[in-house]
N, C-alpha and C positions, 0 to 999 in steps of 0.2 A: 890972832883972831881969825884971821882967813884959814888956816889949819884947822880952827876948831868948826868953822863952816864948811867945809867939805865933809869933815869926820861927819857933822850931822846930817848932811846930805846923804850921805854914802850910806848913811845906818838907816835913814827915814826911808831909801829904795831899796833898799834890803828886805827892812820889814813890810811893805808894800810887794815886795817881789814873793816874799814866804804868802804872806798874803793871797796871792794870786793865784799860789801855786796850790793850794790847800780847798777843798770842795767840801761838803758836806753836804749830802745827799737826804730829806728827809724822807719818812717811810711811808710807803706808797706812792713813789716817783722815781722818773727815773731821767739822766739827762742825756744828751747828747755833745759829744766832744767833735769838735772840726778840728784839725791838725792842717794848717798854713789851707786852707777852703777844703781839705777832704776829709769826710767822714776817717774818722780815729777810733774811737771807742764811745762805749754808754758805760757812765757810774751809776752803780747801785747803792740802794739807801748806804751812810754810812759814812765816812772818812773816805774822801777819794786826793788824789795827788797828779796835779795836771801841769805842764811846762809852761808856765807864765811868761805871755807876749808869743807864743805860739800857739798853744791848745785854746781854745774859744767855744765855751757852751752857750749854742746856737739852738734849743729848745729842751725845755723840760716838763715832761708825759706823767701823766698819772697812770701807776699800773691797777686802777680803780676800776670799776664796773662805771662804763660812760650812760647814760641815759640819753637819750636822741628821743627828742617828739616828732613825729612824724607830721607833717601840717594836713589839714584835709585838704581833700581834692574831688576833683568831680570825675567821676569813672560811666560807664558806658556800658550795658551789659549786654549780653550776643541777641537777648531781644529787644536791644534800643531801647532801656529806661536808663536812666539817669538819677545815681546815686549817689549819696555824696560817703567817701569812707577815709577815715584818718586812721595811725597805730603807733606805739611805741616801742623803739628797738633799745636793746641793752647789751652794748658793743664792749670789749675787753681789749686790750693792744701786748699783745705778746709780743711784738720783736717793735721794740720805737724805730728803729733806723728805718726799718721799712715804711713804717705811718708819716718818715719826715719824708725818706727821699722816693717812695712811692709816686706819692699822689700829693698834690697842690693844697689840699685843705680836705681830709678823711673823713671828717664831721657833715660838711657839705656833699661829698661825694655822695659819699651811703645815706644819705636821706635823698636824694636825687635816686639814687639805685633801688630801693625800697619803694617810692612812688611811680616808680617804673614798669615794677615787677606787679606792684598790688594793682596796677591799669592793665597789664597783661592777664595777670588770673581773673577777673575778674569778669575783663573783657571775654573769657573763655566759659562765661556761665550764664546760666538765663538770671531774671531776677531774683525768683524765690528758690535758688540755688545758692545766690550769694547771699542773703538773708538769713539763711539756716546753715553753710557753712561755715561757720568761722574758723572751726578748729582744722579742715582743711586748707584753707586759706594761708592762714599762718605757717602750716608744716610745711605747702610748697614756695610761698615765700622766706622761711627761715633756708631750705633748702636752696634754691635759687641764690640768694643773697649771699651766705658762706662761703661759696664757693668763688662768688666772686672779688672777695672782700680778704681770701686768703690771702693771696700775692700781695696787700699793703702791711700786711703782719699784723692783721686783727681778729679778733672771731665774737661772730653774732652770736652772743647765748640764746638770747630771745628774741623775739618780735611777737607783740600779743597788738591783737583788731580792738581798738578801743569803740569806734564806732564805726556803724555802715547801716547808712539809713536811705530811703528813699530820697530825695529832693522836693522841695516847698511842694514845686507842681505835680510830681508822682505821688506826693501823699495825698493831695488835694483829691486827685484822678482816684486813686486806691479806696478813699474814703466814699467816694460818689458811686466806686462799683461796689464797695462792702454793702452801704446802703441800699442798694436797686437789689442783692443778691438777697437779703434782709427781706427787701416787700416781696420780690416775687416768692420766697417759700412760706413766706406770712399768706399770701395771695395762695398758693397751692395747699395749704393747711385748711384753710376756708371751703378750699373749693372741696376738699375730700371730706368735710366735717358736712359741707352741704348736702354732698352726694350721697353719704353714709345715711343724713338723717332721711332726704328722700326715698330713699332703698327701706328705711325702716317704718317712714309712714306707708311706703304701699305696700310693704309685706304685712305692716298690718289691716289696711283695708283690704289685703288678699283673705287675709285668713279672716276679719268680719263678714267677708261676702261668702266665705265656706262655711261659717257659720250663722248666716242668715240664712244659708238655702240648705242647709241640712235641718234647721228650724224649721223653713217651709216643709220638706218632706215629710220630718216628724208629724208636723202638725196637719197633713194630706193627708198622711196615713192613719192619725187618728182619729180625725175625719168620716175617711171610709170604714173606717171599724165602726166607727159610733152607727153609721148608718147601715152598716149590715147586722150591729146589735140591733138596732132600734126596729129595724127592716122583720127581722128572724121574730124578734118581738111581739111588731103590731100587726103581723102579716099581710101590710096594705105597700103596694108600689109607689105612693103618694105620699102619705103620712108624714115618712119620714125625714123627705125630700123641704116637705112643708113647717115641718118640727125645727130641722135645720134653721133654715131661714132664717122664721122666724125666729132663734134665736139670736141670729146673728142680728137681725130686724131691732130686736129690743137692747143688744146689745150696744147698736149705734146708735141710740136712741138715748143712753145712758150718757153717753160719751158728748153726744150734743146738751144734753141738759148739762154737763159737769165744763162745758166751757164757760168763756168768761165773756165771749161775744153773745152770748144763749141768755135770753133770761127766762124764756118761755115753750114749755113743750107740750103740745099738743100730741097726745096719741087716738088713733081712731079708735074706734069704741066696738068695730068687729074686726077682729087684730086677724083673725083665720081667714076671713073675704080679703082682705088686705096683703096678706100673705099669697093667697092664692092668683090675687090681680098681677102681686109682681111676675108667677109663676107662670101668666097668660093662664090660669082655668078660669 
């Protein structure tokens, strides 16, 4: 009985030892082997074979496209507003050894390095440089970043600006100068609509008044015709002087009867004496 406990012992650590020794690697990972605490080897997908009780895998990596959210953060711009801008990077780990024994935790680093760099560029821009850059933005943060990110055995495929917005109080301020920028061209619209239309009512009392006194002339000059017909006509120096007049005499005389404050017109009954009194004969 005691024989046949050992034999089952011996064979339960046997296959516990095959066991141990036998990996299997699934696809899109990959692991990492320690040999007695030193890096040894990384197994690839697949059937791998490790020394049971000596090789020990001490991390396993995805050789996947990593997604990193980048947190937002408050940035600074070279003319003192205050932005807030977050982004996502899309990390790949080519060589695992390096991603373990590089750096302390590769996930934390490069999202630290990334909000680092995006406070640096960003800091290197006025506001509405960094509002309309983004596709520069990203290029020299993608650049930036890669380079330092190579020596841990990873490579940034991407980094895209998900946001980059003013701050509560910068939009607050933004919206208060959009608006005043608003009234005063609203205000300057009025004031050229006013200006236009006064340029347009005195250019037209210019031109009533050029043709009111080209009226008068007309009417001077036909005037003096009439009196030099009428003159040539009655052959008398006076006559027609008095003709005149008295037309004009009977003609105001119409005009006060055809008012509305007028009910009564009196005209003298020797319209010629009358005519001539005005003329001092």
């Amino acid at each position: 009985m005691e024989g046949l406990s050992v034999v089952g012992v011996f064979v339960l650590l046997v296959i516990v030892t095959v066991v141990k020794g036998v990996r299997i690697v699934p696809q899109g990972y990959k692991h990492i082997v320690q040999r007695l605490g030193k890096y040894h080897s990384t197994l690839t997908p697949g059937l791998n074979f490790v020394i049971p009780y000596v090789d020990s895998i001490i991390d396993r990596l995805t050789t996947k496209d990593i997604v990193l959210d980048i947190p937002s953060q408050e940035v600074i711009t070279k003319d003192n507003a205050m932005i807030i801008a977050n982004a996502i990077a899309y990390i790949n780990i080519v060589s695992p050894e390096k991603a373990v024994y590089g750096v302390e935790d590769y996930e934390l680093a490069i999202v630290k390095l990334i909000q680092t760099s995006l406070r640096a560029i960003i800091g290197e821009m006025t506001l509405d440089e960094a509002l309309s850059s983004r596709e520069h933005i990203k290029t020299k943060l993608k650049d930036g970043t890669s380079d330092d990110i190579a020596d841990w055995g990873i490579t940034l495929k991407t980094v895209e600006i998900q946001d980059i917005n003013p701050s509560t109080t910068m939009q607050a301020s933004m919206e208060e100068q959009s608006a005043a920028e608003r009234e005063r061209r609203a205000a300057v619209t009025r004031a050229k609509g006013a200006k236009q239309a006064a340029i347009l009512e005195a250019d037209g009392r210019l031109e009533a008044s050029h043709r009111d006194a080209e009226a008068k002339i007309l009417l001077a000059d036909a005037s003096g015709k009439a009196i030099e017909s009428i003159t040539t006509a009655l052959k008398d120096k006076e006559l027609p002087a008095t003709y005149l007049l008295g037309e004009k005499y009977i003609e105001a005389m119409r005009e006060l009867a055809e008012s509305d404050n007028s009910k009564t017109v009196v005209l003298p009954a020797d319209l010629l004496h009358a005519v001539k009194g005005i003329l001092g004969k």
